[in-house]
N, C-alpha and C positions, 0 to 999 in steps of 0.2 A: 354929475351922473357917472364921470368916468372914473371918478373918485370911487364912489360907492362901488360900484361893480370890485374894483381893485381889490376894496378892503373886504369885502365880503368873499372872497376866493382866498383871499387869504389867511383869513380867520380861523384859526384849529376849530374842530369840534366838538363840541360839550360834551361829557364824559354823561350817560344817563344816571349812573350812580351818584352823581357832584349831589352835596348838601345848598341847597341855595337861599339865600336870606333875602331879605327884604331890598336891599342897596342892588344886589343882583337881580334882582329881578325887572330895577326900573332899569336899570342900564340897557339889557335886553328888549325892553318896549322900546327905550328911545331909538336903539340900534333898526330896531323891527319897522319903527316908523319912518327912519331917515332911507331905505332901502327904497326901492323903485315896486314897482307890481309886475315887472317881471322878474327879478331876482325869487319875491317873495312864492310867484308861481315856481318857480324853478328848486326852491330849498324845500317848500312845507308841499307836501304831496297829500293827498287822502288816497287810503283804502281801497275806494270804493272801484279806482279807477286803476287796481291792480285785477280787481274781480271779473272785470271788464275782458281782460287779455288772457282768461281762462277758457279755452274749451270746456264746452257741457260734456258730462259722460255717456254715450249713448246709450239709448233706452235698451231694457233687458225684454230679452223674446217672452213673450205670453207662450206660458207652457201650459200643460193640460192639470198637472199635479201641482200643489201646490206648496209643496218643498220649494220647491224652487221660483216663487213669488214670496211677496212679502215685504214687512220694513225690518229686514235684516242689515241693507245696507246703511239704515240712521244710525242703526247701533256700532256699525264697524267705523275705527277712528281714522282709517285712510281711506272710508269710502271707496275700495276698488271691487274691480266684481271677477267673479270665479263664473263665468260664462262659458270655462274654456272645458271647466272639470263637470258641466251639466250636463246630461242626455238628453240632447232634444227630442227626443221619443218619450221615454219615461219621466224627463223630469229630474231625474236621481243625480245624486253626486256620483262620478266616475273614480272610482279608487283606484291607482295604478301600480301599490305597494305589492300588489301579489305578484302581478306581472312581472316586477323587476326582482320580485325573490327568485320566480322562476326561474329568468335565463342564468341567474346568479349561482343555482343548485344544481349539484353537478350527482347526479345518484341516486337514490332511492330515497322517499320521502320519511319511508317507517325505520330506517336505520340513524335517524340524524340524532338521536333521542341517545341512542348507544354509542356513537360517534364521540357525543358531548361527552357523554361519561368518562371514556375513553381516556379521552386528554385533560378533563379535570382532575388538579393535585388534590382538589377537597373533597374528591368524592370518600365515602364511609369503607373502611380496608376490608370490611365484608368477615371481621372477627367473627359476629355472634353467628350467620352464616355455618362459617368452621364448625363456633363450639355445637352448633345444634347435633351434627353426626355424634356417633356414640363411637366408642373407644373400639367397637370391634368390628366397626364399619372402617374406621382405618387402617386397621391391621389386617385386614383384606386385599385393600386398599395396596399397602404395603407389600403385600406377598406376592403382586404381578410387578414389582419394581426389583432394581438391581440396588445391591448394597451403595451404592455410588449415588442412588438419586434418592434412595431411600433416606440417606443421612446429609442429602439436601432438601432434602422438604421438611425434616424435622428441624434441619437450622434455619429455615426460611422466618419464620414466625414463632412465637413462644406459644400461640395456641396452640399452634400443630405441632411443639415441643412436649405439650402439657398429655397430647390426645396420642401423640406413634412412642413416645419416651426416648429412654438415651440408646435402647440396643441396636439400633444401625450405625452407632459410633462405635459400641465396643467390639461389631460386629467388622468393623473396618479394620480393628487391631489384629486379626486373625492372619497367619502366615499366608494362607490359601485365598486371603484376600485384600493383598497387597497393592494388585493391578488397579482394583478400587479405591483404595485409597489416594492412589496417585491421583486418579481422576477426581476426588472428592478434592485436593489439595489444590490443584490446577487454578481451580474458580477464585482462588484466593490474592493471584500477583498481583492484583492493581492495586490491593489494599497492601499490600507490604513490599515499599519501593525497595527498603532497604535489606529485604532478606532474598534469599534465593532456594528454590524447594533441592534438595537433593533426592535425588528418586531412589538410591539402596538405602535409605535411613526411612523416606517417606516425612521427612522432617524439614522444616523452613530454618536456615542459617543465617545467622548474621552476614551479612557482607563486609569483608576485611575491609580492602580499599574500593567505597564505592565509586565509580565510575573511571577508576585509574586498570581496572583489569586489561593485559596484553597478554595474546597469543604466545608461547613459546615454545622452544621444542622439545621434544619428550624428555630427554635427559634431563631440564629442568627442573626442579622444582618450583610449582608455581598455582598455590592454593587462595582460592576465591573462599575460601570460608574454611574454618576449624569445624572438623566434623572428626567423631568420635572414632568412626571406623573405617577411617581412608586408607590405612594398613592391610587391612583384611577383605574389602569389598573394591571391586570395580567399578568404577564410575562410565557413563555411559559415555562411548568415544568411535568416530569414525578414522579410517586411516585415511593419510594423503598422501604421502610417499616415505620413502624410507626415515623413519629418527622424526617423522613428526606425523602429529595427529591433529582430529577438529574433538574435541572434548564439547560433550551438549551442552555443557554449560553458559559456552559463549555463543549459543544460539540462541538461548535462551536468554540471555544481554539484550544482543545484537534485536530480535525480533521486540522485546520488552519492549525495546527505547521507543521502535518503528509503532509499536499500538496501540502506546499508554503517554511517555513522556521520558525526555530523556533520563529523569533521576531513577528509572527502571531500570537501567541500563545503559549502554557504550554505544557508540556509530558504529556503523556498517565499516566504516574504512579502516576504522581501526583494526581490526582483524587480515587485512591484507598484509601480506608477505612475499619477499623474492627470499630466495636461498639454494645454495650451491649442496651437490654431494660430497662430502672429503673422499668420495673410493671414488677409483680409478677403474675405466672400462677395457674393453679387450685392449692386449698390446701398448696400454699406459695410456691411451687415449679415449674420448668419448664419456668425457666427464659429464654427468648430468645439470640444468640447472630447471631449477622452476620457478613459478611466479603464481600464485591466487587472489583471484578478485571476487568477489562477494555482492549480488544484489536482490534487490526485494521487490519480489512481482507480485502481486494482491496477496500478501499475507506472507511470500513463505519465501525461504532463501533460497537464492540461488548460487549454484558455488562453478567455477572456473577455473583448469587447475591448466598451466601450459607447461609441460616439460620438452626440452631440448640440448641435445648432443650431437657431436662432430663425429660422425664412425666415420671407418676407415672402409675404403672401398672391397671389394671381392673378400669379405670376410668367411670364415669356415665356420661349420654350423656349432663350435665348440666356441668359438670368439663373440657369436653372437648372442649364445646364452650368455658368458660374462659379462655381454654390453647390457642387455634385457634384463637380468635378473640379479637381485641380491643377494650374496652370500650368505648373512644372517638369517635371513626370513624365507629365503627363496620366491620372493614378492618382485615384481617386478620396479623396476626404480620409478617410473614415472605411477601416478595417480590412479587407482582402477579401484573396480568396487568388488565386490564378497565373490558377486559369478564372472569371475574373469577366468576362470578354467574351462567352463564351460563354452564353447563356441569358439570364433577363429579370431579373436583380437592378436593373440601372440603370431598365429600363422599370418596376417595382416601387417605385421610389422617385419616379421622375414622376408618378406615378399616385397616391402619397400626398401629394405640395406640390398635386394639384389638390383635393384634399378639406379645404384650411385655408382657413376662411372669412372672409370678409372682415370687415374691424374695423368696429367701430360709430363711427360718427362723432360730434363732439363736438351735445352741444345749442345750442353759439351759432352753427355751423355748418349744422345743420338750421334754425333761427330764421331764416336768412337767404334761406333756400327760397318764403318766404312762406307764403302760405295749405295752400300742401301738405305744410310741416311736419308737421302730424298725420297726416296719413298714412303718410308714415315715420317720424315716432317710434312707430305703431301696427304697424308691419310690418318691426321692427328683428327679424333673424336671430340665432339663440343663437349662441354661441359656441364651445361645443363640437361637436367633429367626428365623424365618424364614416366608417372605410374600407372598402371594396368588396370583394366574393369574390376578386379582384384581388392587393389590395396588403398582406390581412390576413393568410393564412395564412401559415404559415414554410414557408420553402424548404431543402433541402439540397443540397449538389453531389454528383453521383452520380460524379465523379471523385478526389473525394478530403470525406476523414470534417471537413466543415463545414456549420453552419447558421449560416442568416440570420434575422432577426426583426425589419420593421420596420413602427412603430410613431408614432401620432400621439398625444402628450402635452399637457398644461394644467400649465404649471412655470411658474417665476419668472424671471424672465431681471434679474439686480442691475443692470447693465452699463447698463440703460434708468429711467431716473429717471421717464420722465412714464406707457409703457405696462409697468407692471412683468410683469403674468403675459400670458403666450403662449402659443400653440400652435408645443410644442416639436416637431420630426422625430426619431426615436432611431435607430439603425440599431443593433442588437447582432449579434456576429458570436463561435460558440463553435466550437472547435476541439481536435481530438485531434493534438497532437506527438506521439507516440509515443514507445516507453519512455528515448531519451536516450543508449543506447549508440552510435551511428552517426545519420550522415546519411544513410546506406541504408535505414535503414527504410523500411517502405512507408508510414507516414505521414507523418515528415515528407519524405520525396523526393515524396509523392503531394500534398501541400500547394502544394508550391514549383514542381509542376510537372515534375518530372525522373521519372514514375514512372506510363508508361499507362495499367495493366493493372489499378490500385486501382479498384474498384467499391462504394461507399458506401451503397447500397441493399440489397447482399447481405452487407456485412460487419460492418455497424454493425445491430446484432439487439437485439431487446430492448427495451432505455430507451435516447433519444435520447439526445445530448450534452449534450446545453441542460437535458434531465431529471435528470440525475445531477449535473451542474456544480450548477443548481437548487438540486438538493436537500439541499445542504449551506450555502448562503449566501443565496440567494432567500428572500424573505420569500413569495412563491405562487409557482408551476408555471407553465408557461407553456401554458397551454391549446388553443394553436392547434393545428390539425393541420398536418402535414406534407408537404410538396408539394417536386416535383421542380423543382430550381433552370434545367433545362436540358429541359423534356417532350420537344421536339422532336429532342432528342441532335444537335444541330448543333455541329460544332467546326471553327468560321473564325477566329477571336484576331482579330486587328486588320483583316481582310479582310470580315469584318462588319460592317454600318452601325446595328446595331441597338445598340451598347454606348455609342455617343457619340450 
């Protein structure tokens, strides 16, 4: 018996698929017969007495309708029941698909229709639409639009090519409407990485070396494109200090690369530059230096120009124009935009070379004074300075989005072996180019002077320029408050004596 039990646990199990013949099959009886009746209860089971160890489903509530009776459930192949989705009242199946569209829809229900269309690519381009108007219904049409959008709706579509014709293009070729043109051209850079628009030709160029173009200075020659008539026509250019310019063309890089990708154009940093003046300021001293940094605040450049020089103290008011102002151009050395005559930025800078105090004199120098020596080595003045409600606060031009910032410093000046640190002058000047598509813009035309009607008080809201430039490279804020570069709104340019 302890036999059997053994060999029968041991035994593999029969594969149901096995082929089995005749010799197999006694083998199996004899095995079947040598087994005990309990083994045999324990290996062959019946059915019946799995049926057994099933729960019954409980009964379905007696409804009043009769939807919801029935032998529905002989015909379902898992016999389960939907008791949960019936109204015990009515009877009805309970749908809850609308409910969950509900909380799902966010808006109005007669707009979902228009929505869809909306963002389907396959929807029909609404051609025959078009072709349905008559030809003079467009040219109506046509006659409340500017040559500029006019000869964008005729390039939009070939239908509306076929219905307005070519004359808003030839219409664009006309002297007196050049400014359109530019703006017809504009919409074209992201399809042409490798050309760049010139705006006195109104013509797209090849680009020479694309993405290798670098800033240089004016003396330079340094052409971004062969253009027929760079001889004869001026290209559009802001100044930044003496011998160098910002040319729009690398604004139009610089912003390209920022909106589309870079084979549009060059990085932002590339356009950064330090540089020295070769002239010399009053009395051989007060060399200027500058430095510009570049960055891009939702669309548009922003520009940072720092210039700095070492004046000499108690200067006379013939010394300081030589420090202040160019010879060449009668521009002053550091970075300013078109209305710097107008208002007190130069009287702002006078007013700062008077608050740098005079140096301390040597002790073998004082020894020679005699007995009075100690008295002035007892009543030597410090050296750092300090500016007046005057020359400290920052200014802005209310005709175009610039501020000014200047400032008296304790820097090192290498250049000088015997007085090495000074009271440096800073002058920082920040500025909003604008987004780069045109010289039209209202910033930079309101920069350069070509653009009235720009109001810098009402348009610049918010965080100054100096704040947001700041606040991505500055190591602090610039604290000062804000004062109008122009209180008196007096506009004489060179007919004023107040600027020189």
């Amino acid at each position: 018996m302890v036999f059997s039990r053994l060999f029968n646990s041991l035994r593999p199990k029969a594969s149901r698929n096995r082929l089995r013949s005749d010799t197999d099959e006694g083998e199996s009886a004899h095995l079947k017969a040598d087994s005990d009746a309990g083994s045999t209860v324990n290996t062959l089971r019946s059915r019946a007495s799995r049926k057994k160890l099933r729960k019954e489903p409980p009964p379905r509530p007696k409804t009043a309708n009769a939807k919801g009776t029935g032998n529905l459930q002989d015909f379902r192949p898992n016999r389960r029941s939907f008791d949960h989705a019936v109204d015990e009242q009515t009877g009805e199946r309970i749908d809850h698909t609308a409910l969950l569209h509900g909380l799902a829809h966010m808006g109005s229900f007669d707009s979902m229709h228009e929505a869809y269309g909306i963002d389907n690519p396959d929807r029909p381009p609404g051609e025959r639409a078009i072709a349905s108007f008559s030809p003079n219904l467009w040219d109506y049409i046509v006659g409340y639009l500017s040559p500029s959008d006019a000869a964008s709706l005729a390039f939009s579509t070939k239908t509306l090519l076929n219905r307005i014709g070519k004359d808003p293009w030839h219409a664009l070729n006309l002297p007196e409407n050049h400014r359109c043109k530019i703006e017809f051209l504009v919409h074209m850079d992201r399809d042409l990485p490798n050309h760049l628009l010139c705006f006195p030709c109104a013509i797209y160029h090849v680009r020479i070396i694309p993405g290798e173009e670098r800033l240089k200075a004016t003396h330079i020659i340094n052409h971004l494109f062969e253009c027929p008539n760079a001889l004869t026509q001026v290209a559009p250019k802001t100044r930044l200090t003496v011998g160098h310019t910002l040319p729009f063309s690398f604004v139009q890089l610089v912003l390209r690369s920022n909106r589309y990708s870079p084979n549009h154009g060059i990085p932002v940093e590339s356009i950064c530059k330090r540089w020295k003046d070769p002239q010399l300021g009053a009395q051989g001293t007060g060399t200027w230096s500058h430095q510009s940094r570049y960055y891009i605040d939702k669309g548009h450049l922003l520009l940072r120009v720092i210039s700095q020089c070492f004046p000499e103290p108690d200067l006379p008011i013939s010394a300081q124009r030589n420090l202040l102002y160019s010879r060449e151009d009668y521009f002053p050395y550091f970075s300013v935009c078109a209305h710097w005559r107008d208002g007190d930025l130069m009287d702002i800078c006078k007013c700062a070379l008077g608050h740098i105090p005079k140096r301390r004199e040597a002790i073998s120098s004082q020894l020679k004074s005699g007995p009075n020596a100690i008295f002035s080595l007892a009543n030597q003045r410090s050296q750092m300075s300090s500016q007046c409600s005057v020359c400290q606060p920052m200014r802005r031009c209310p005709r175009c989005p610039t501020e000014y910032l200047v400032e008296l410093k304790f820097a090192e000046d290498k250049n000088d072996q015997v007085n090495r640190f000074k009271q440096a002058m800073t002058v920082t000047r920040w500025s909003d180019l604008g987004n780069g598509t045109s010289p039209l813009s209202p910033e930079w035309a309101a920069i350069n002077g070509e653009f009235d009607g720009y109001d810098s008080l009402d348009t610049v809201k918010g965080r100054a320029i100096s704040g947001t430039f700041e606040s991505q490279f500055g190591v602090t804020l610039p604290g000062q408050r804000i004062l109008s570069l122009n209180p008196r709104n007096e506009i004489k340019g060179e007919d004023g004596h107040n600027w020189y």
